[in-house]
DOZAKOL-91648 format. One record per residue (C-alpha): residue in three letters; x, y, z. Coordinates in steps of 0.1 Angstrom, whole numbers, padded with zeros to 4 digits, always signed. Layout:
residues N
ALAXYZ;...
END
This chain:
residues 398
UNK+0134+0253-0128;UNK+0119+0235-0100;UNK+0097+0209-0103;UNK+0060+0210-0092;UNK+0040+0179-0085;UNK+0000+0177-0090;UNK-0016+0149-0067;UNK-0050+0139-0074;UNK-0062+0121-0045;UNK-0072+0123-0005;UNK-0055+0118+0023;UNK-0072+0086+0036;UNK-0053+0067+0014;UNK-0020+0055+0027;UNK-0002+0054-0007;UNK-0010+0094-0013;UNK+0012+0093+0021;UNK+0034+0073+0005;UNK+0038+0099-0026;UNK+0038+0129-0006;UNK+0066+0121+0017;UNK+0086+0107-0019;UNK+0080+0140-0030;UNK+0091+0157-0002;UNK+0123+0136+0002;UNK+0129+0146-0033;UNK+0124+0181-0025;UNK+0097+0187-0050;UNK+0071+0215-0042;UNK+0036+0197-0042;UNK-0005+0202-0043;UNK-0032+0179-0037;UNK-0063+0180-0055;UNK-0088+0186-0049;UNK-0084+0201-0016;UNK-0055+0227-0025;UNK-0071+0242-0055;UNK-0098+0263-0070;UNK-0130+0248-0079;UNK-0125+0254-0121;UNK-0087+0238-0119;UNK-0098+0209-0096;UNK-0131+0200-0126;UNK-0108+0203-0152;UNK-0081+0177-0140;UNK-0112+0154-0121;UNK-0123+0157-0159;UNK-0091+0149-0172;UNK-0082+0123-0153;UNK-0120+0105-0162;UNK-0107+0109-0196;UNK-0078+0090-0195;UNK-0094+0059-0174;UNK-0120+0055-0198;UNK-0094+0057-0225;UNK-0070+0032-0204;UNK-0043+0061-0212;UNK-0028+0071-0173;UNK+0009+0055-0176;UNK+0029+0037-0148;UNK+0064+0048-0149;UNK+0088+0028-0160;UNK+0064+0010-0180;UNK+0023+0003-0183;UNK+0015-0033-0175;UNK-0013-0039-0195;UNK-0039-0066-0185;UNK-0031-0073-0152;UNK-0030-0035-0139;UNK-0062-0020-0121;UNK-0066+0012-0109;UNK-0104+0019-0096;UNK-0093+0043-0070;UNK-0058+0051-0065;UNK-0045+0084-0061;UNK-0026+0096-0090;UNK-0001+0124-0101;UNK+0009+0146-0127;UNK+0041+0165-0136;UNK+0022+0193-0163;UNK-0014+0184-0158;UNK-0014+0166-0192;UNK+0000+0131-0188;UNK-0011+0113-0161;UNK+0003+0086-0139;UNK-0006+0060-0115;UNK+0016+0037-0090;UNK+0032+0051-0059;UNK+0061+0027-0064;UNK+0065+0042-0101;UNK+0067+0078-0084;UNK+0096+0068-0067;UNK+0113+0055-0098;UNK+0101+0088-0119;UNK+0117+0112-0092;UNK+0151+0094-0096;UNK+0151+0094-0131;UNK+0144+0130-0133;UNK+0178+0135-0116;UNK+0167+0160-0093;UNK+0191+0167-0063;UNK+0178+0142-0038;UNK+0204+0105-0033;UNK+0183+0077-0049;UNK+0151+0066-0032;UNK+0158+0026-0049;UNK+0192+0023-0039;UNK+0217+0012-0067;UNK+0234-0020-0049;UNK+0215-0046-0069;UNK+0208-0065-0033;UNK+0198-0034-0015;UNK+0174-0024-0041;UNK+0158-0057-0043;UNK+0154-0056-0006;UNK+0140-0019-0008;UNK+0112-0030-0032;UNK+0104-0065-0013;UNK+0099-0045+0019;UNK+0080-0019-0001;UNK+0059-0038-0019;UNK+0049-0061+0011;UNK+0037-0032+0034;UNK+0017-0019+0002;UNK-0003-0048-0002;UNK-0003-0065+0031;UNK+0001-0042+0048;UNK-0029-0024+0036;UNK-0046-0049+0049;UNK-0038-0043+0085;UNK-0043-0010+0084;UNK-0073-0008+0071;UNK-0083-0030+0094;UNK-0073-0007+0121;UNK-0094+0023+0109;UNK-0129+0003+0101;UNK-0127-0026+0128;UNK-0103-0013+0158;UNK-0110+0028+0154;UNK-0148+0018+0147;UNK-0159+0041+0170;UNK-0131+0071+0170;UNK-0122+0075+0129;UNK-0129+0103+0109;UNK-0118+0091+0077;UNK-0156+0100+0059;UNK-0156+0140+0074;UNK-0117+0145+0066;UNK-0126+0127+0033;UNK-0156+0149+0028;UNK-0136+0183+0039;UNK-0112+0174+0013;UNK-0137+0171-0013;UNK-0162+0199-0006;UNK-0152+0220-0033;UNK-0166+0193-0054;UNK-0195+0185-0032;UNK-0229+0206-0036;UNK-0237+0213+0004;UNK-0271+0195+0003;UNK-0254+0162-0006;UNK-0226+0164+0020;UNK-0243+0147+0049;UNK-0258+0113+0031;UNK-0220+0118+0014;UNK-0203+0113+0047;UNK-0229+0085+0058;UNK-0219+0063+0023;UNK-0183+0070+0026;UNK-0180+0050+0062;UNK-0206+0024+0052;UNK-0190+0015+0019;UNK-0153+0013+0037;UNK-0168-0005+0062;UNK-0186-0029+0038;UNK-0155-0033+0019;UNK-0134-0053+0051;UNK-0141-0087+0036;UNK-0126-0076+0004;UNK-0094-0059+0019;UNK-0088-0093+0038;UNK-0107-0081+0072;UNK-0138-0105+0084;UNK-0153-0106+0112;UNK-0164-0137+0131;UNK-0202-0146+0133;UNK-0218-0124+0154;UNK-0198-0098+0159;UNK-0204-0068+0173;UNK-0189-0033+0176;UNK-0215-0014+0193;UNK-0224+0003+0160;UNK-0249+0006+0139;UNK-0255-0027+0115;UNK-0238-0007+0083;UNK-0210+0005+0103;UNK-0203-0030+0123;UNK-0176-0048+0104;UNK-0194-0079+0087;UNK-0187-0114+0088;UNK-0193-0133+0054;UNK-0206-0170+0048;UNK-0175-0195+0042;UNK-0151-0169+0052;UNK-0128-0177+0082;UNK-0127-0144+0104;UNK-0094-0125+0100;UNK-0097-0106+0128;UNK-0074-0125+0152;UNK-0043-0129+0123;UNK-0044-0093+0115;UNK-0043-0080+0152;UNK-0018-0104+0157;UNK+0003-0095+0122;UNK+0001-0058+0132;UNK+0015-0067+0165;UNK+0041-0085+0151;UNK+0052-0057+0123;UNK+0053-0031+0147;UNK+0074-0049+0172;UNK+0101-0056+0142;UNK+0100-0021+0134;UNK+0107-0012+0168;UNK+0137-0037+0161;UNK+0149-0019+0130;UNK+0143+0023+0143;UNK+0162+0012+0177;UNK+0195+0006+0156;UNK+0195+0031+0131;UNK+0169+0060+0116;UNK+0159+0043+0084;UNK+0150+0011+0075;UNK+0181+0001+0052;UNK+0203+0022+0070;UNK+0211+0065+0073;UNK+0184+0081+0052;UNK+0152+0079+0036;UNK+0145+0050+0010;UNK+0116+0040-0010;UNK+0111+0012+0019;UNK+0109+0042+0043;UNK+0081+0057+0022;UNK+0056+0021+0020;UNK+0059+0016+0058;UNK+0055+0055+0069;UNK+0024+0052+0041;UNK+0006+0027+0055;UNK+0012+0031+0094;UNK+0012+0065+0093;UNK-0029+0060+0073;UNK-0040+0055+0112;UNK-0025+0083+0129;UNK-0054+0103+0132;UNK-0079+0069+0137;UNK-0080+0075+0171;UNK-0077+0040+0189;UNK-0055+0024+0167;UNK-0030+0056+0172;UNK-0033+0052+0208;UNK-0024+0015+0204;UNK+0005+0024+0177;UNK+0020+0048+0206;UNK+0016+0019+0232;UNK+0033-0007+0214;UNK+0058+0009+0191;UNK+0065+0043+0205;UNK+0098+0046+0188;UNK+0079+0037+0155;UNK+0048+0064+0164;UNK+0078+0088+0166;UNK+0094+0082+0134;UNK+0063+0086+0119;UNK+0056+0116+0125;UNK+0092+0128+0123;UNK+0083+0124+0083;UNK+0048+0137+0084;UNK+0064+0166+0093;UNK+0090+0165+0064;UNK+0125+0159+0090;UNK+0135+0130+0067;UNK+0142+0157+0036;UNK+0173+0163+0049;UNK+0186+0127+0059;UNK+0215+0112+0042;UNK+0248+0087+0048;UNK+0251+0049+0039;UNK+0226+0024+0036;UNK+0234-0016+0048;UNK+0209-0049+0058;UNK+0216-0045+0091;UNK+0208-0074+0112;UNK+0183-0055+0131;UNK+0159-0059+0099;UNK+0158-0098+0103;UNK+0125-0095+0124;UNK+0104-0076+0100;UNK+0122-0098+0071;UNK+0106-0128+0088;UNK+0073-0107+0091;UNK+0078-0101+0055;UNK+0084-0140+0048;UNK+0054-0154+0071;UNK+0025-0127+0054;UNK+0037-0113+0024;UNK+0055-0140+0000;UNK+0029-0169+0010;UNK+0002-0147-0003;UNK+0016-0136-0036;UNK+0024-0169-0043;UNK-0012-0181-0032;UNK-0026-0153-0051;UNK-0005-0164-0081;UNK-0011-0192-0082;UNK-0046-0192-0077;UNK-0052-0168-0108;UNK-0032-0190-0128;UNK-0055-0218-0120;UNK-0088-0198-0126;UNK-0075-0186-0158;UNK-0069-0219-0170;UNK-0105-0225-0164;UNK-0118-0198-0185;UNK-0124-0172-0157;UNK-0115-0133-0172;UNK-0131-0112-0139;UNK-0108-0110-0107;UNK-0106-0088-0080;UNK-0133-0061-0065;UNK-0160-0073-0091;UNK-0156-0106-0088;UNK-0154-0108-0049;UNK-0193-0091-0052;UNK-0205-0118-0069;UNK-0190-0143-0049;UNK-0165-0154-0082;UNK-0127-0163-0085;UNK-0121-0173-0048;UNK-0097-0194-0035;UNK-0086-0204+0003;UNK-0054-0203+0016;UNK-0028-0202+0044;UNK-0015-0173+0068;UNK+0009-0179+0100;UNK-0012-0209+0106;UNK-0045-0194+0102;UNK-0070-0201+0072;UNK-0084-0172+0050;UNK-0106-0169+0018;UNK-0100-0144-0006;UNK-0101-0132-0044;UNK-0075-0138-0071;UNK-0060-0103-0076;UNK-0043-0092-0111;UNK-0026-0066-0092;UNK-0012-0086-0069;UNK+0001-0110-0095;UNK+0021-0083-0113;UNK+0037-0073-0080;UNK+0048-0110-0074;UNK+0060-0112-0112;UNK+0079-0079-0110;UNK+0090-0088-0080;UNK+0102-0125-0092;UNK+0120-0108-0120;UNK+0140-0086-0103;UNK+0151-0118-0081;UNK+0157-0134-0115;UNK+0181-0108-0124;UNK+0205-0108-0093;UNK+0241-0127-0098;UNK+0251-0152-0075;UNK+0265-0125-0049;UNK+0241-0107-0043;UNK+0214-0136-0041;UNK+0237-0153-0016;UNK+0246-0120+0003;UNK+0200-0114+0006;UNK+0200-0154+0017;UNK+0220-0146+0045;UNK+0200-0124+0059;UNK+0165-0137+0052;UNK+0164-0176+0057;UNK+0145-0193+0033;UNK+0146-0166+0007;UNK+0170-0185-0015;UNK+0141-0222-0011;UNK+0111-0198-0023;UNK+0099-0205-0059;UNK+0099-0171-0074;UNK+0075-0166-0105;UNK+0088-0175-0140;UNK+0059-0156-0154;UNK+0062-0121-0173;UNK+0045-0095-0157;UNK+0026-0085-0186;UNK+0014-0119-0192;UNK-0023-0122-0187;UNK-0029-0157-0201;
END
């Protein structure tokens, strides 16, 4: 019997990308909710689903990482509509295990799959950040994240409460840049209205120039990678795939930030929507580090690794001193901040649990590797073998 797969979530969000071009890889029939169903299913699972947060019972497969996790807003998925699961990384891992008829989307040489989950997890969380950025700051003007959000919702939305709906949605995305590591300079404007401008915030550097820059930078590397061969670690689709179609592919219909993506990366813009349309289903053959990847590897090693371990060890520090409220909540009230370093450019942000269990995860999986394969990733990826990976459990919240 097939499998079906239930997504709960909208297509803003670059990591219900992500799962939807996992599941379709994995050739496993799947809905979205709660645009693709009728009104009574959608309130039952919405229901459902409330249930579970408030009970702190929605799993992340392999395991639940208690204390560290947070999921405010994530999309989420379920196999029978009972248990219910977070983590797009974890989908991956879930489809694998259940054996299905798809080659594995973690590949099973220890170095590979280490490199598979460094470049996945780095375009999840930094690279969020750029794109993002690239919907509320570049595509200011041409985005329509808040109607296609609102369309996807309206079975759930009473019509007299659409229109102030779609307003909120843009100005609390909008007002959440500083958070998602995009500030403006002072005095910056759009040519928007005030709660649509991107804001600036006192004692923040702006973040505007190292983003553009970053995004630049990433989508010149993957240029590097897509000229050489189809997938990032080699013949066919991979879990790295997946992160990087997630998050780029989030701007494709922002409008400037497209048109920009098309400019500078056409062979990228492409391969996107090669999978948006489902062409990588079929891809298979032999995976490798090629040494096309070593651009977006030093991409990865500039942005990514210097901010989970300033993130790290920033929590570690605040928790020492008695502080228990990190991320979104915090940043509001101006708690649990720290400054830091980014290819030369100061930032300030807020200690993030999350982040902290990607860098641990990640550390421990680096932990793991034998001599061979640690020496055979150092070869490809200077410095790798220098950086000071966490000794930390993930589930560790002291």
């Amino acid at each position: 019997m097939r499998q079906k797969l239930t997504l709960l979530g909208l297509t803003a969000s670059p990591y219900h990308l992500k799962m939807q071009a996992l599941a379709d890889y994995a050739d496993v029939t799947w809905e979205r909710l709660p645009e693709q169903a009728g009104l009574l299913r959608s309130v039952m699972l919405m229901l459902r689903l409330q249930r579970a947060r408030k009970k702190k019972a929605i799993q992340r497969y392999p395991k639940r990482v208690d204390g560290l996790d947070e999921y405010p807003a994530v999309p989420f998925y379920t196999f029978d509509g009972k248990a219910i699961f977070y983590d797009s990384s974890g989908l991956a891992q879930h489809l694998d295990a259940l054996d299905l008829s798809h080659l594995a989307l973690l590949p099973e040489d220890p170095a590979l799959q280490f490199l598979c989950r460094l470049i996945d997890e780095a375009f999840d969380e930094f690279g969020l950040y750029m794109v993002h950025h690239n919907r509320w700051v570049t595509s200011a003007k041409t985005n329509v994240m808040a109607e296609t959000t609102l369309r996807e919702m309206r079975r759930l939305v009473m019509p007299p409460m659409r229109k102030g709906m779609q307003r909120n949605l843009s100005t609390r995305q909008v007002s959440r840049c500083p958070y998602l590591f995009s500030v403006a300079p002072l005095g910056y404007d759009c040519g928007m209205l005030s709660e649509h401008t991107p804001p600036a915030r006192a004692g923040f550097p702006e973040t505007h120039t190292l983003l553009d820059s970053a995004w630049r930078r990433y989508l010149a590397a993957m240029e590097s990678v897509l000229k050489e061969q189809p997938f990032l670690l080699g013949e066919r689709f991979t879990l790295a795939d997946a992160s990087a179609y997630g998050q780029l592919a989030m701007n494709l219909p922002d409008g400037r930030a497209a048109e920009l993506l098309q400019e500078y990366a056409p062979r990228t813009y492409q391969w996107l929507c090669a999978i948006d349309n489902g062409e990588h289903a079929t891809s298979e053959g032999a995976l490798e580090i090629h040494a096309a990847l070593t651009p977006l590897l030093s991409c990865i090693m500039e942005t990514f690794v210097p901010l989970m371990q300033q993130n790290e060890a920033a929590f570690t520090k605040l928790r020492a001193q008695g502080i228990e409220t990190f991320n979104e909540a915090a940043f509001d009230r101006g708690e649990a901040l720290y400054d830091g370093e980014l290819m030369g450019q100061p930032f300030r942000s807020v200690a993030k649990t999350f982040q902290v269990v990607t860098w641990r995860e990640l550390s421990a999986q680096w932990h793991a590797l034998d001599g061979g394969a640690r020496a055979t990733l150092s070869s490809h990826i200077p410095g790798l073998a220098q950086i000071p990976f966490s000794e930390s459990p993930a589930d560790q919240f002291a």
